[in-house]
Residue, then its C-alpha position, 0 to 999 in steps of 0.5 A: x439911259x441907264x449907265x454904270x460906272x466901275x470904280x465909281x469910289x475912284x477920283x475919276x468915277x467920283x467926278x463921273x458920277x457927280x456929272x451924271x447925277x446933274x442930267x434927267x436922262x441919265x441914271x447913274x449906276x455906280x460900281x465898286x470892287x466891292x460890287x464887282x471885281x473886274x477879273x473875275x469874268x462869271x461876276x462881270x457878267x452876272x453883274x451887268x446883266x442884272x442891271x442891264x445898262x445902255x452905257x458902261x464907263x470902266x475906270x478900273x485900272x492898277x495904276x501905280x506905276x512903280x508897283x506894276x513892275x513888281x506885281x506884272x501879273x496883277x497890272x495885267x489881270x485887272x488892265x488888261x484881262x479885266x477891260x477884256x471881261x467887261x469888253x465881252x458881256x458890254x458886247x453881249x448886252x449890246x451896250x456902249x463902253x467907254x474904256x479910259x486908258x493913258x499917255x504911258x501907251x507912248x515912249x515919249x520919243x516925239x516933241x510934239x503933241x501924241x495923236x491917236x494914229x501915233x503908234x504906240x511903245x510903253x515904256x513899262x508894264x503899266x503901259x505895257x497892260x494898259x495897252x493890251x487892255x486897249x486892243x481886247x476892248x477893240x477886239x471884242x466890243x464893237x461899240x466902244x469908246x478908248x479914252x486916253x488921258x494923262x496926270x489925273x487929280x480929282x477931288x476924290x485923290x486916288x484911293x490906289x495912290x493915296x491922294x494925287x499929285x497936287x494934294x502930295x505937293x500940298x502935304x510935302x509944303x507943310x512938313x517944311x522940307x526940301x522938295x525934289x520934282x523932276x523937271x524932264x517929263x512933259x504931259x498935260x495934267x488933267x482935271x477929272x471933272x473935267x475930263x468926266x464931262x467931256x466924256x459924256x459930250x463924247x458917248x453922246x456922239x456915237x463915233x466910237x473909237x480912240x480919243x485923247x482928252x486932256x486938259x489943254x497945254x503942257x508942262x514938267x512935273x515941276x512946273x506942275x507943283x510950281x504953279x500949284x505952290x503959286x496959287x496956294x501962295x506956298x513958298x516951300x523949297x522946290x528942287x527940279x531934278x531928272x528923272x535918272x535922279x530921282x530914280x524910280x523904278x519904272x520908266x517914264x516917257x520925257x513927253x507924253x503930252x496928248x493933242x486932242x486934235x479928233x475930238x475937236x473934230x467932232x465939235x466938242x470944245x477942248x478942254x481948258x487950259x491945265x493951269x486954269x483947271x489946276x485953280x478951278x481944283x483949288x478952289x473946290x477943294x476950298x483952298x483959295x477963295x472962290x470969286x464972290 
């Protein structure tokens, strides 16, 4: 089985493809901007039909939030009408798509766990573009998979980003200063490794549709770095602010938090739990010790 993997050079691609590369029947085919730019719907299409794949996994996506806001035309033409170009030629090739979108689809107003029949109210362009990228994959390719995540770190970091949200925290402990986190928004931080895995459990399924796989539980940013300056044994100076506080440019949802309730349903195993994929992380990344 022949899948392709745009943004395969991305921390979530990266993992994809490590996944990938481990099982006989699949064979990888991984895709970066510099093979095939997601906006351009001539190149989409003369690149997949040359490789002619059973399964396409697009993991291209604009995601810094705050610079969506300035750049709104850019958020759109790679979430939204580059999901529509690759929804297009997948269905003409006949071939599976597997598109991850994320938590910001939600405002965040609800206290308990999002399911995929809550409707969705992004709160800023990134969700705004995510979520029109979602609704031309269900128009336009009916063999499709919508994955929605949130918090992602991989080992990889977020060649958008430069780096994620755990390797910031490590590089902020070192300089010896105050570190400012708000504390008022809640999600379910999600290990890319594992989250590759479990697609791959879900493309086996074929009962296409709209899932939510995250790492399981939840926590605030702040207990997010808390926990990861505890397993590192760092004790910098960590500050829990608000959001209003901290002032960023784009609003984000309070509670953001995914239940994975559907996939269950399909008898794929939920994920572990965020803080124990948080130390699986670490030791990957050779920061603590593994167990001999």
């Amino acid at each position: 089985m022949r899948v392709v993997v745009i943004g395969a050079n991305g921390q979530l691609g990266v993992d994809l493809m490590r996944v990938l590369e481990r099982h006989p029947k699949y064979t990888p085919v991984p895709l970066t901007r510099t093979h095939m730019d997601v906006r351009d719907f001539h190149q989409v299409q003369q690149v997949l039909k040359e490789i002619q794949p059973d399964v396409v996994i697009n993991t291209a996506a604009f995601t810094r939030v705050d610079d969506c806001e300035d750049q709104p035309e850019v958020a759109f033409a790679v979430n939204a009408l580059g999901a529509w170009n690759v929804a297009r030629v997948c269905e003409d090739l006949g071939c599976i798509l597997v598109h991850i979108s994320t938590d910001y689809v939600f405002d965040g107003q609800k206290r308990t766990p999002y399911t995929e029949e809550d409707f969705p109210r992004p709160l800023n362009v990134y969700g705004v573009t995510k979520l029109a990228g979602e609704h031309f994959v269900q128009a336009y390719c009916e063999k499709h998979f919508i994955v929605r995540t949130s918090g992602l770190y991989g080992i990889a970091g977020s060649s958008g980003k430069g780096g994620n949200f755990v390797e910031t925290m490590i590089r902020m402990a070192r300089t010896g200063q105050p570190i400012r986190v708000v504390n008022d928004q809640v999600l379910s931080p999600t290990y890319t490794l594992d989250l590759a895995e479990k697609i791959m459990e879900l493309i086996s399924t074929e009962a296409y549709g709209c899932y939510h796989i995250t790492n399981s539980g939840q926590c605030s940013w702040y207990e997010f770095a808390s926990q990861i300056f505890h397993l590192l044994n760092l004790q910098p100076t960590l500050i829990p602010i608000t959001t209003e506080a901290y002032g960023a440019k784009a609003l984000r949802p309070a509670y953001s938090v995914l239940a994975n309730d559907k996939i269950a349903g399909l008898g794929v195993e939920p994920l572990r739990s965020w803080d124990q994929a948080l130390e699986t992380y670490l030791r990957d990344r050779e920061l603590i010790k593994k167990d001999v």
